[in-house]
C-alpha positions in Angstrom: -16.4 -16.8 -31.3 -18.8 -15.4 -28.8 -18.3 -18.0 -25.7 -21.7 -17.0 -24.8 -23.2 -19.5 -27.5 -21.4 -22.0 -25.8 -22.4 -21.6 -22.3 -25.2 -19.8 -20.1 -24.3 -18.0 -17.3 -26.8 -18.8 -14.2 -26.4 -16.5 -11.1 -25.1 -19.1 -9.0 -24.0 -21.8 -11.7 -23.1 -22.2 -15.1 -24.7 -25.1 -17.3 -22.5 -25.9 -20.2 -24.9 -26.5 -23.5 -21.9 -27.6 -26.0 -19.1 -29.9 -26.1 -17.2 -29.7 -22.8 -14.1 -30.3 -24.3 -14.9 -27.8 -27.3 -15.2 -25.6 -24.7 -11.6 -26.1 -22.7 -10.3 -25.9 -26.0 -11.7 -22.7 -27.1 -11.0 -20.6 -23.7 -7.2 -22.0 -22.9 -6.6 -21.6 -26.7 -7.8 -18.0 -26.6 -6.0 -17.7 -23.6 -2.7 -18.8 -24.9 -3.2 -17.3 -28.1 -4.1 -13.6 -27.4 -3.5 -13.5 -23.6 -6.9 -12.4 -22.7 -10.6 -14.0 -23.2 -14.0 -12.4 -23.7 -17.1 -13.5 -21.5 -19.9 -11.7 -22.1 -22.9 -12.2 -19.6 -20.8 -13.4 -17.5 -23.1 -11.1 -14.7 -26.4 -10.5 -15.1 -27.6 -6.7 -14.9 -29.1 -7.0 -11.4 -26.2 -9.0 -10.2 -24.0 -5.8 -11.4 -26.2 -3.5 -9.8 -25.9 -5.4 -6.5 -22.0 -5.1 -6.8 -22.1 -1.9 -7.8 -24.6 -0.5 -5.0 -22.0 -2.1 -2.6 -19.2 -0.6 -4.3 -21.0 2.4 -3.6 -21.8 1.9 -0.1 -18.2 2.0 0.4 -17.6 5.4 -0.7 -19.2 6.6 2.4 -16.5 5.9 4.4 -14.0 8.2 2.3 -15.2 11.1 3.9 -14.4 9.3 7.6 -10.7 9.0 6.3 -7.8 11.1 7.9 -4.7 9.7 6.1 -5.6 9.5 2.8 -3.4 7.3 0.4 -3.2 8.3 -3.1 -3.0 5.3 -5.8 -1.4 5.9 -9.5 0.8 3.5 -12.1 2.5 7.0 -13.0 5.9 6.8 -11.7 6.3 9.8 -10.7 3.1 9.9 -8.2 4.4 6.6 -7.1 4.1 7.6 -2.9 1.6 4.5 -2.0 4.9 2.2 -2.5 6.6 4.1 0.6 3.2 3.4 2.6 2.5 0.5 4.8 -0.9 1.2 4.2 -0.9 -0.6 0.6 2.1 -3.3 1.5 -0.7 -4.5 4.8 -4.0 -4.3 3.2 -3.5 -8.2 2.3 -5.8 -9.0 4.7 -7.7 -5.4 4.7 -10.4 -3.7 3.2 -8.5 -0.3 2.6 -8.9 3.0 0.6 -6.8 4.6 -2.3 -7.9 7.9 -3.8 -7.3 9.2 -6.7 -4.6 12.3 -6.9 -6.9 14.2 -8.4 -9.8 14.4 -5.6 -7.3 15.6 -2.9 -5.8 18.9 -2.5 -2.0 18.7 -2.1 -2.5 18.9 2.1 -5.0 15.7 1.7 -7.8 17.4 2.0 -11.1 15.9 -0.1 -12.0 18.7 -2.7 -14.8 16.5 -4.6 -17.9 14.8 -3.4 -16.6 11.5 -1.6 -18.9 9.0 -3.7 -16.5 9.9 -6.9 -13.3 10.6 -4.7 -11.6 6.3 -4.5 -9.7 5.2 -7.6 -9.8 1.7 -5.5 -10.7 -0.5 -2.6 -8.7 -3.3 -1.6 -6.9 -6.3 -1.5 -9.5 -8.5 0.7 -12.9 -7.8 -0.3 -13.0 -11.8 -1.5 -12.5 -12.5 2.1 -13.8 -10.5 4.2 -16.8 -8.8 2.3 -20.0 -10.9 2.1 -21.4 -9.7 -0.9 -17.5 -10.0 -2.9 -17.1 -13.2 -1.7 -20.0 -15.0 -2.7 -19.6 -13.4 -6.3 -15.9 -14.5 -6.5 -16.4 -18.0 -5.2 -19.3 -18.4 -7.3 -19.5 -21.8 -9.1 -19.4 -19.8 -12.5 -15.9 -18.8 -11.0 -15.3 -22.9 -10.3 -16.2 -23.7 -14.0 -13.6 -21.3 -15.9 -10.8 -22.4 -13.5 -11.8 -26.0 -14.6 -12.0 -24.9 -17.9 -8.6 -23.3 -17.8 -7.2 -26.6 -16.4 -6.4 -25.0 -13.3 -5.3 -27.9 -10.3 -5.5 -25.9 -7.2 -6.8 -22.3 -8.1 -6.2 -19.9 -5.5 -7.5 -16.3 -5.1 -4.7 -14.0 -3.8 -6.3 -10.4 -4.1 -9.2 -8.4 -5.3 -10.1 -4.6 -6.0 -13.1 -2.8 -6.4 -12.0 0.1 -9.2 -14.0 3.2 -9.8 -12.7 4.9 -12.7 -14.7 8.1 -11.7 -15.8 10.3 -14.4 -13.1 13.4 -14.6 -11.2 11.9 -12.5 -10.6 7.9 -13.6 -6.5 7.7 -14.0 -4.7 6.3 -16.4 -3.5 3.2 -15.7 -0.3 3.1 -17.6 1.1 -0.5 -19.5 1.7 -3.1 -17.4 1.5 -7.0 -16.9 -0.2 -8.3 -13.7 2.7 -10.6 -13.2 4.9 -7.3 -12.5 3.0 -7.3 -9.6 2.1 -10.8 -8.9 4.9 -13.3 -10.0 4.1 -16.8 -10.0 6.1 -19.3 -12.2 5.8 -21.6 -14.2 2.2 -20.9 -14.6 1.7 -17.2 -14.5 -1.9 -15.7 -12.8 -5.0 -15.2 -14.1 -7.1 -12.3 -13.8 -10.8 -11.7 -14.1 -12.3 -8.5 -14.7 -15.7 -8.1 -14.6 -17.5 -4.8 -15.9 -20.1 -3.6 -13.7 -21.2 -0.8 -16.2 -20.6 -0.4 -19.7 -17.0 0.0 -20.7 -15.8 1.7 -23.4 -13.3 4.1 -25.2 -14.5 7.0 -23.4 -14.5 6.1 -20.2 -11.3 4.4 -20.4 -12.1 0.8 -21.2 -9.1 -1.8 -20.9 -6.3 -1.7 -24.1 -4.8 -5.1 -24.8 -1.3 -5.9 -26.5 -2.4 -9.4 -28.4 0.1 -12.0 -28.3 2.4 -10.0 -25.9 2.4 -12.7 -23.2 4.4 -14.5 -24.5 7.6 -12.1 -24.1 8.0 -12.9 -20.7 7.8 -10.9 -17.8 9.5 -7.0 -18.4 9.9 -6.2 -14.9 9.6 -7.1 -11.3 8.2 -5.1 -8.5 9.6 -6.5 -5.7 9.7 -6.0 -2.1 13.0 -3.4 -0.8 15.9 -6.1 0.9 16.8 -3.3 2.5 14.6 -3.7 5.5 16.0 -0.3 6.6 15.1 1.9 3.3 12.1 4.0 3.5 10.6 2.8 -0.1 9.4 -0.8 1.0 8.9 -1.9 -2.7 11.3 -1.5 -5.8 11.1 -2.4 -9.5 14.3 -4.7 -10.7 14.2 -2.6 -14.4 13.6 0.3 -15.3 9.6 1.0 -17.3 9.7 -0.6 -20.5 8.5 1.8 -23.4 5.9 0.1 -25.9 4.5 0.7 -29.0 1.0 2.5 -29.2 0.4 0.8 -32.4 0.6 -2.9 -30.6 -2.8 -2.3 -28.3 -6.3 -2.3 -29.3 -9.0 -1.1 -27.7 -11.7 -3.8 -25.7 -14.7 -2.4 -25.2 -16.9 -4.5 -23.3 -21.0 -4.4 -21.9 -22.2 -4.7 -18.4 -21.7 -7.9 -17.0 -19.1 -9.1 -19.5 -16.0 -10.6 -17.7 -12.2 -10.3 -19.5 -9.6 -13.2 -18.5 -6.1 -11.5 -18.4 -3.0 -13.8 -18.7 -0.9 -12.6 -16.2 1.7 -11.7 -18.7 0.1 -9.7 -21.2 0.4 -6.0 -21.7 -2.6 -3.9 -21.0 -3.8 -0.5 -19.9 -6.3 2.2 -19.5 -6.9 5.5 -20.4 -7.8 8.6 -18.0 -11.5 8.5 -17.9 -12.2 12.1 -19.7 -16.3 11.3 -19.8 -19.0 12.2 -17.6 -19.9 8.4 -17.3 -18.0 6.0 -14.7 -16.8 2.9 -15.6 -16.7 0.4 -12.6 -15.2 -2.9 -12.3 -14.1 -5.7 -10.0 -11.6 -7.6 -10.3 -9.8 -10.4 -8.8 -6.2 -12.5 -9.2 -6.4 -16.2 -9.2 -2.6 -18.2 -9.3 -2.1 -22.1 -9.6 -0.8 -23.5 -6.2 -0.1 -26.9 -7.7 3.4 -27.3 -8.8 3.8 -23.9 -8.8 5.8 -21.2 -7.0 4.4 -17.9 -5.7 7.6 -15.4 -5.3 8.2 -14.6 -1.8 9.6 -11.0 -2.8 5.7 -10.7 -4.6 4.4 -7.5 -2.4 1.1 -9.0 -1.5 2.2 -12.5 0.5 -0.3 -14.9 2.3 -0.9 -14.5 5.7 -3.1 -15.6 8.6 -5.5 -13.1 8.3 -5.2 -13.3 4.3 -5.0 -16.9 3.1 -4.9 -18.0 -0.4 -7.6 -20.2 -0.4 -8.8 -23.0 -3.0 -12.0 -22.1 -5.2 -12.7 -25.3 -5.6 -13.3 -25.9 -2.1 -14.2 -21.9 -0.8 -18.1 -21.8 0.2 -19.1 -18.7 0.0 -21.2 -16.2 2.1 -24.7 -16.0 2.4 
């Protein structure tokens, strides 16, 4: 079922034109059922562009940049964990680059407006433009729809996925990363440009949130080691037959249970694919880890959508 039928997508609001409980029904059920949900038009073009002419505008200050961070999910290029520039950028806007674009001395050797793989974990806070787009009341009415209490947003990334240069993100399940339990986070992704299976559109595993969580990454208790964050298991191995392909137009938005399995392929195209993206966790009832590497802070509080104005 296209949700779209269902609902229209304002640029500030959303006006539900069916059966509000039909509705609840048919996003939580797709939720539960294949850990991830389809809204398309969930942006309209112009509202992209505007996100995407900011994500832009960012690029800029790549060139500015002495100490360049590198971010990758491949194991081996793994050197970001060991940083305190990713493990502090909770209440930062901060710059990760992708291997390719630097030589091996750090040095940028492409143009800087294709050089970031990401920009993060704060825009919701502390960008204007991010903010008013992720406290949107569209952003209100699928947490209410999901049944969510006390929805709280805990980070946010701008990704590029550069043409040539867009790495793969390998399989993995948000709450790897972001444990809450019992009610695991919720991720929206929001395509800003058309993706697809060139230009490394997201793979879902269907039905694979409900395995439980694989593996932890979890902050080092060994305050003294020089790799701040460790996983608890070693990388799980998956089949390649279990994840299809979601292609998905400008504007359209994907909920990802924070559970299921999903990934992206290096972008091998000579079109980018940008997204943003945020993390939303139930506070009510519900327990955040403390060994989570992102934690809330006073500079970086996880604050209620319901009640977040946003900025003008």
């Amino acid at each position: 079922m296209n949700l779209i039928n269902a609902a229209v997508w304002t640029s500030r609001a959303v006006t539900f034109v069916a059966d509000t409980h039909k509705m609840r029904e048919t996003i939580r059920s797709q939720l539960d059922r294949d850990g991830y949900v389809v809204l398309e038009d969930f942006l309209r073009p112009a509202e992209c562009d505007e996100l995407r002419a900011t994500g832009l505008e960012l690029t800029k200050q790549a060139a500015e940049i002495e100490d360049r961070a590198v971010f990758s999910t491949i194991e081996t290029e793994k050197q970001h964990l060991k940083d305190k520039y990713f493990m502090e950028s909770n209440d930062k806007i901060r710059f990760f680059f992708e291997s390719d674009a630097l030589t091996p001395d750090g040095k940028l050797q492409v143009d800087p407006s294709i050089s970031l793989n990401k920009v993060g974990h704060a825009l919701h806070l502390l960008h204007p433009i991010f903010r008013c787009y992720t406290y949107s009341d569209r952003v209100k009415a699928v947490c209410r729809e999901l049944g969510l209490k006390e929805p709280a947003v805990v980070q946010s990334m701008y990704i590029y996925k550069n043409p040539g240069l867009g790495g793969e993100v390998v399989p993995h399940q948000d709450a790897t990363y972001l444990h809450t339990e019992p009610v695991p986070p919720v991720g929206f992704w929001i395509a800003l440009e058309d993706a697809t299976i060139q230009n490394g559109c997201l793979w879902m595993s269907p039905g694979s949130h409900k395995s439980g969580v694989h593996r932890r990454l979890q902050r080092n208790p060994d305050k003294e080691a020089q790799q701040g964050l460790v996983y608890d298991k070693p990388a799980p191995v998956y089949r390649e037959s279990s994840f299809t392909p979601v292609p998905v137009s400008k504007g359209t938005c994907i909920l990802i249970h924070g559970n299921v399995i999903h990934k992206s392929a290096h972008n091998k195209s000579d079109k980018s694919r940008h997204a943003y993206t945020f993390h939303v966790i139930e506070k009510h009832d519900n327990k955040y880890s403390p060994d989570n590497w992102l934690q809330e802070g006073p500079g970086a509080p996880f604050l209620n959508v319901y009640s977040t104005p946003q900025m003008e």
